[in-house]
N, C-alpha and C positions, 0 to 999 in steps of 0.2 A: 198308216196301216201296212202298206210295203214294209216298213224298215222294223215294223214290230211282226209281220209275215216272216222274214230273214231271218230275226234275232232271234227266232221263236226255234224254226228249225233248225240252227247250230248249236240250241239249249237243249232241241229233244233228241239230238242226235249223240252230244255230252252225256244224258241221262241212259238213256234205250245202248249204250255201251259201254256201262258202270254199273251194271244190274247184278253182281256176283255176291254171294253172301250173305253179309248183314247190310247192303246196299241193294237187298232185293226191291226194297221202294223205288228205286230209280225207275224200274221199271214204267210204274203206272204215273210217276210224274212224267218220263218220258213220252207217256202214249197222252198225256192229261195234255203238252206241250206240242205235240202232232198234230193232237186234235184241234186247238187250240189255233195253229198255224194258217191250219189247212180251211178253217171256217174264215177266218182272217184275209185269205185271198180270194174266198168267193164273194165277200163284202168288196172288196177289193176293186173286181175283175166287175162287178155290176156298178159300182160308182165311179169307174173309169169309163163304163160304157166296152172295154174291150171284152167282155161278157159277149157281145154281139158278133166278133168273129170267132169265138169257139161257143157258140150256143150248145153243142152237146155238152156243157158243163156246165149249166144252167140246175143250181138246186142238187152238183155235186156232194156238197158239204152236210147235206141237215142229217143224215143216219148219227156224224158225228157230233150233234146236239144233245144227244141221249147217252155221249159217251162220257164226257166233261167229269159232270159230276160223281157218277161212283167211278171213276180215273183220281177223283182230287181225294174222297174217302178213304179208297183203301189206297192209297201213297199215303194219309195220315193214319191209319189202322196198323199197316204194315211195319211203315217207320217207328213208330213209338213202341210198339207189339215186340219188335225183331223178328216174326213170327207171321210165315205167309200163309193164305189158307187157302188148299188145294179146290175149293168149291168156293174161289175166286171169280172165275169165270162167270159164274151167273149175273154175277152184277153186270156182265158186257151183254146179256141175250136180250133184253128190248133191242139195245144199236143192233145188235145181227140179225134182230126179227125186222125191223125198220129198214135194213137193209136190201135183205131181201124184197121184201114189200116194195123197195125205189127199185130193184132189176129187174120186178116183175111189169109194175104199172108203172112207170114215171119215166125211168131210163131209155127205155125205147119209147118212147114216145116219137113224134114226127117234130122236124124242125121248127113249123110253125106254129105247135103248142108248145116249145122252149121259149120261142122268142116271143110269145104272147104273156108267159109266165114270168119273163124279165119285166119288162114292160109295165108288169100288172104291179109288179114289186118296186120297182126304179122312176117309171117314165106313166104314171096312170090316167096322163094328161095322152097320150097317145091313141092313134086307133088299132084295135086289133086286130091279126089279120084273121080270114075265116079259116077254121081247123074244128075236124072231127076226131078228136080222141075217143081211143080206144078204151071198152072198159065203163062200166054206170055208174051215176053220178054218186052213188054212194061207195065207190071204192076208192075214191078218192079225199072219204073225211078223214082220214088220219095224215092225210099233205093238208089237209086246209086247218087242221088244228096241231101241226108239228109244235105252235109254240106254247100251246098249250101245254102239250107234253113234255117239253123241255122246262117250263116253268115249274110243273111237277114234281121231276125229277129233280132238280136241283132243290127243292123247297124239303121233300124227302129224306135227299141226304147230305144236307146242312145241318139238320136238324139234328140227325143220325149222328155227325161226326162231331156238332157239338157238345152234344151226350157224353161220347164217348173223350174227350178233350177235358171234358169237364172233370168224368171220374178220374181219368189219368192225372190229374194235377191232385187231386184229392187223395190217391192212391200217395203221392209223393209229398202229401201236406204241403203245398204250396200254392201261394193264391194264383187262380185262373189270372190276372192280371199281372202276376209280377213280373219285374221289368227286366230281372234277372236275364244273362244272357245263358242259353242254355237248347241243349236240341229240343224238348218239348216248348219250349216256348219261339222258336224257329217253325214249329209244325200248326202251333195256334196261328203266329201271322200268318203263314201260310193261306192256314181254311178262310182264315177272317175277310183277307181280301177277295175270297170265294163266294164269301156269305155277300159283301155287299156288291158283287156282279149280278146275284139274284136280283138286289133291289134295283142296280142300273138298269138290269134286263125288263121287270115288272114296271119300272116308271116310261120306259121308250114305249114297252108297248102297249099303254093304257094312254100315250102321248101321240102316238103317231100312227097315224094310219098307213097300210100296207108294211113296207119294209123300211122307209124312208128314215129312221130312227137308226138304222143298224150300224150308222159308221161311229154313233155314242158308244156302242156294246164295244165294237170292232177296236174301236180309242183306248177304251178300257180294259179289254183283255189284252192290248198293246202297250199299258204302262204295267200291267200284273207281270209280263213277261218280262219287262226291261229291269222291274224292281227286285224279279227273280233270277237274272244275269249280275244284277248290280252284287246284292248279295254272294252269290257264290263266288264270285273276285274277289270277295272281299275276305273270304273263307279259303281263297287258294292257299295252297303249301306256296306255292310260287314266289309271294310274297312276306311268308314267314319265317322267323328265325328262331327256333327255338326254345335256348338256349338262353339266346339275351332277352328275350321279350319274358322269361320266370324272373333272369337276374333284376331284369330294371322293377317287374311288380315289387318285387320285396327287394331294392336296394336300400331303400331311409329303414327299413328293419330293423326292431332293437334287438333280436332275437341273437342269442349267443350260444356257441356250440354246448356247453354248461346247461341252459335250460332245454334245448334241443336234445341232448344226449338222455338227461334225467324223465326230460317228457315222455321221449320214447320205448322206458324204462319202464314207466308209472302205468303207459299204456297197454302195452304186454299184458303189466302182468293185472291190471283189472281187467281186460277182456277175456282172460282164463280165467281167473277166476270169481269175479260178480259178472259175466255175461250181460252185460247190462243194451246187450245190442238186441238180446231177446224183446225188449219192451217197443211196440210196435211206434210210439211217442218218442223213442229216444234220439234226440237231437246231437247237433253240432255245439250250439250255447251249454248243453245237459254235460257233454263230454268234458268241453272244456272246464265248465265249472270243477267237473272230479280231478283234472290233472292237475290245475289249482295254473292254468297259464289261458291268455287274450284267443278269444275264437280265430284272432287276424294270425296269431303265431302257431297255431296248431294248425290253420288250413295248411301254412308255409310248411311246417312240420310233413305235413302228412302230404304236400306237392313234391318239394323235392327230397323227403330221402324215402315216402314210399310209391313216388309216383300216384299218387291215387288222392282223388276227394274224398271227401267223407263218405260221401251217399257211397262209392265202390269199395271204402272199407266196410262198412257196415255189412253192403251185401256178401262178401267176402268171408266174412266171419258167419254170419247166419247159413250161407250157404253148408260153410264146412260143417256146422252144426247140424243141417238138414241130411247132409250123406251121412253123417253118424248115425241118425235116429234110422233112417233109410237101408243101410246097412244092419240093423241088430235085428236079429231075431226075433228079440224081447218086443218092438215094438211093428211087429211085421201086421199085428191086426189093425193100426192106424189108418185110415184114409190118408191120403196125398193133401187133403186140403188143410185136414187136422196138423198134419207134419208142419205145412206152410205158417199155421197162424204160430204153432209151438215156436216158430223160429223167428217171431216177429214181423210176419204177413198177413193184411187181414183179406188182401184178394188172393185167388188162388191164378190169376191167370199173372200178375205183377210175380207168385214167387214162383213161377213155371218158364216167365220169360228172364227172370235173373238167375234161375237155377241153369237153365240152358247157356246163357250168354256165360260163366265161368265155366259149366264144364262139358259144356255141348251137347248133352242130354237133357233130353226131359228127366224131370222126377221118376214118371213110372219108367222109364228106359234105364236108369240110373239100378233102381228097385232090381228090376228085371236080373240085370246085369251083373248083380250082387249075388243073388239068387244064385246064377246058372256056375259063376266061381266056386261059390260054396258047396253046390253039389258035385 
C-alpha cells in the first residue's frame, strides 16, 4: 500500500504537469491518481495503526471517494473527444459538497470521536472511549453511508463511460475488443480496470464488516497504479528510436520504389477525383483493393512517405472537403451536421473533433471565419 501510495504520487504529479493542449486529459488522470494516492495512505495509516498518533486525520480521505470516478470518465471523455467541457466541474460538486459537509461535522470533531471512529473501523474488538459529538444523530447519515455513495457513483459512471467507449469504437468501426494497439483502445483498458475496482469494491463490502476489507480495495488500486506507471515506460520517447523501429517494421518488405512511386500516383489521383473517402464504410482493405497493391504495402506506403495512417488520411481529405462546402456560399444553408455526414461522418461530435484537430477550429468557427473574410 506504501509503495503503491509513492508510485501513485510521482504518476499524479507526471500527469497534473503535462495537462497543456491536446493533453488536457492529463489533467483529470492526474487528479483520478491524487485521489487515488491520498485514499491509499489513509488505508495505510489505519492498518499500520499510525493512524493513532495523528488521529486528526482520521476519515481524511473519504470526500475523495466521490472524486475517483467522474476523475476516471472525463480523463476517458476528454482524451478520446480532444475536446474539454468547460461545465466539467460539475462532475467534481458532490466531492466539494461532501467536503464541506466533513469541515462542517466530522473535521472538528473532538479527539475522542476520531479515535473512537478508528477503532470502530480497524480495531472493533476494542472499547470505546466515552465522547459526546457534536451535532444529531441524523447529521451524520451521509458518513455512515459514505460507501454507499461511492458505490453509486462509480456504478453511475462506469456505465456512462462504457456507453460512451462503446459508441467511440463504433464511431471508428472497430470492434470494442480489438486487440489492436491504439489510443482508444489504451483508454478502454484503462476504464475496464475501473470497472472491475467497482466489483472488488461491492465484493469487500458485502464481505466484511466495518472497514476490515479495505487493504483488498487499497491492493487493488495499488497494482491499477503500478499497471499505469508500467505502461507509460513503456510509451516513453526515452526509450524509442524512431527511425529504426519504421525501418525494422517493414525491413523483410517486398515493396519497391516502382510500386511505391505508381501507388502514390494512382492514389492522388482517385481521391480527386472518385472521392471515395466521402463513403462513411470506406476502408483500408476498400483502398487498397482500388490501387490494385497488399493493405501491409499501402499502410508502408502511406507511413513513410506520407507520415500518416490511414484513419489521418482519410480525415484529411474529408476534412478539406468539409472547408470547401463550409466556405461556399452555395451551400451556407446546410446545417453543420449535414456538412459532416456529406463528408463521410455519421456523428456530428467525431466530425467536430477531427475538423478541430486539422485545423483548430470548430466547424462553426471555421464557417464564421469564412464569412467575416468575405465581407
Amino acid at each position: 500500500m506504501l509503495l503503491g501510495c509513492v508510485q501513485g504520487l510521482i504518476l499524479a504529479y507526471v500527469f497534473l504537469s503535462h495537462t497543456k493542449g491536446s493533453n488536457r486529459s492529463n489533467l483529470y488522470l492526474g487528479i483520478l491518481l491524487l485521489g487515488m494516492s491520498l485514499i491509499i495512505s489513509d488505508v495505510w495509516l489505519g492498518y499500520t495503526n499510525y493512524m493513532f498518533q495523528v488521529l486528526w486525520l482520521v476519515d481524511f480521505s473519504e470526500p475523495l471517494n466521490l472524486l475517483m470516478a467522474p476523475a476516471a470518465f472525463l480523463y476517458v471523455k476528454v482524451g478520446v473527444s480532444q475536446r474539454d467541457d468547460r461545465r466539467a466541474w460539475l462532475h467534481f460538486l458532490p466531492t466539494l459538497i461532501y467536503f464541506v459537509y466533513m469541515c462542517v461535522l466530522v473535521y472538528p470533531q473532538g479527539l475522542a470521536f476520531k479515535y473512537n471512529a478508528n477503532i470502530g473501523s480497524f480495531h472493533p474488538e476494542i472499547a470505546r472511549l466515552p465522547a459526546t459529538p457534536y451535532g444529531s444523530e441524523w447529521m451524520f447519515y451521509p458518513k455512515w453511508h459514505i460507501n454507499d455513495l461511492t458505490f453509486v457513483s462509480m456504478l453511475i459512471y462506469n456505465i456512462a463511460g462504457l456507453v460512451f467507449l462503446v459508441r467511440a469504437f463504433r464511431e471508428r468501426r472497430v470492434s470494442f475488443f480489438t486487440g489492436e494497439k491504439s489510443s482508444l483502445s489504451w483508454f478502454r483498458d484503462m476504464f475496464l480496470q475501473l470497472v472491475f475496482l467497482v466489483i472488488v469494491f461491492f465484493v469487500v463490502r458485502i464481505s466484511f464488516r466495518h472497514d476490515l476489507g479495505d487493504h483488498i480495495i487499497a491492493a487493488f488500486i495499488s497494482l491499477i497504479i503500478y499497471i499505469t506507471s508500467f505502461t507509460v515506460l513503456r510509451k516513453s520517447l526515452f526509450f524509442q528510436q524512431p527511425a529504426e523501429r519504421t525501418a525494422r517494421k517493414y525491413e523483410k518488405s517486398s515493396l519497391t520504389p516502382e510500386i511505391q512511386s505508381t501507388t502514390l500516383g494512382k492514389l492522388e489521383a482517385i481521391m480527386l477525383a472518385e472521392r471515395p473517402f466521402l463513403d462513411p464504410g470506406f476502408s483500408l482493405p476498400a483502398l487498397s483493393k482500388r490501387l490494385g497493391v497488399s493493405t501491409h504495402h499501402l499502410s508502408q506506403i502511406l507511413n513513410e512517405e506520407l507520415k500518416q495512417s490511414f484513419f489521418d488520411l482519410i480525415a484529411t481529405y474529408r476534412i478539406q472537403e468539409a472547408q470547401r462546402l463550409l466556405g461556399d456560399e452555395a451551400h451556407a444553408y446546410l446545417k453543420i451536421e449535414e456538412i459532416g455526414q456529406m463528408v463521410g461522418y455519421n456523428s456530428k461530435s467525431a466530425f467536430n473533433t477531427a475538423f478541430r484537430k486539422i485545423s483548430g477550429l470548430t466547424p462553426s468557427e471555421y464557417r464564421k471565419k469564412q464569412a467575416i473574410q468575405k465581407f
